[in-house]
C-alpha distance (Angstrom), angle and dihedral (degrees) to the residues before:
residue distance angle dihedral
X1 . . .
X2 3.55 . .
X3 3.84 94.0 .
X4 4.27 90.6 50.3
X5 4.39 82.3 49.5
X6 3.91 88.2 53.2
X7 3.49 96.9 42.0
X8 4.20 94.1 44.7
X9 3.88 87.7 52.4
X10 3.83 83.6 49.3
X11 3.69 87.9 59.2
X12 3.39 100.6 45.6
X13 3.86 95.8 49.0
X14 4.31 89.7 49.4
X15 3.93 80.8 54.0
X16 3.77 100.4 41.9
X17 3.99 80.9 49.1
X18 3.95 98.7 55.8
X19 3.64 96.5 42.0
X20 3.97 95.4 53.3
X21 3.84 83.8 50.9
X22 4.17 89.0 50.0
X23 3.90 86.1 45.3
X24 4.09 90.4 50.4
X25 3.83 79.8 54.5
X26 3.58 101.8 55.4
X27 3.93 85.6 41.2
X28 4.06 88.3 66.1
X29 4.22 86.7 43.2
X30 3.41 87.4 54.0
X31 4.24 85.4 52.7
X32 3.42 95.2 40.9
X33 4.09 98.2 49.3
X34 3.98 87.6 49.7
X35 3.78 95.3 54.3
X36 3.43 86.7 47.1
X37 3.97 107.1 39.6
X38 4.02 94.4 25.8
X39 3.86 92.5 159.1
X40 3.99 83.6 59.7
X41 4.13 97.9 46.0
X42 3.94 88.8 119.0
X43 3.47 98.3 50.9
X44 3.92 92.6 44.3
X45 3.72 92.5 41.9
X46 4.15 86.9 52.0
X47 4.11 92.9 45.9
X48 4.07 90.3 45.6
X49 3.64 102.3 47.7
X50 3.77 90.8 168.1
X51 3.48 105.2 137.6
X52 3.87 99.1 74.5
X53 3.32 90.6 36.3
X54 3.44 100.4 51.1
X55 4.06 88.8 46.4
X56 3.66 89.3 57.5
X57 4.08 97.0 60.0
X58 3.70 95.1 36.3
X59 3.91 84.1 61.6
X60 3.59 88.9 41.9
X61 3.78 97.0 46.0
X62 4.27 82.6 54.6
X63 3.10 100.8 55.5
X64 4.07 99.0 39.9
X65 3.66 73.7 58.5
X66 3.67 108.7 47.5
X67 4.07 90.5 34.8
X68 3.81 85.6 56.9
X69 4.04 110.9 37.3
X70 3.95 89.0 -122.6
């Protein structure tokens, strides 16, 4: 049981880890769409709200870490 706990975390952690680097991703989009449609930086801002959620799994991803010694 122990061993299927360990390698579920594992799992989780790996997954955590490639969507915080497909969220970074979208964050330069976001950059990249502005700079290129500046009259439209409130509407892109408002369709990629990123920022918050890209705060929220970073702090997850941490902690997953830290609670887990991985």
């Amino acid at each position: 049981m122990n061993r299927y706990r360990i390698n579920v975390l594992n799992e989780l952690i790996q997954t955590e880890i490639k969507y915080v680097a497909d969220l970074e991703i979208l964050k330069m989009m976001k950059y990249l769409l502005i700079e290129k449609f500046p009259n439209k930086e409130d509407e892109i801002k408002m369709m990629f709200n990123i920022h918050d959620i890209l705060k929220f799994n970073t702090e997850f991803l941490k902690e997953l870490r830290r609670n887990n010694y991985l």
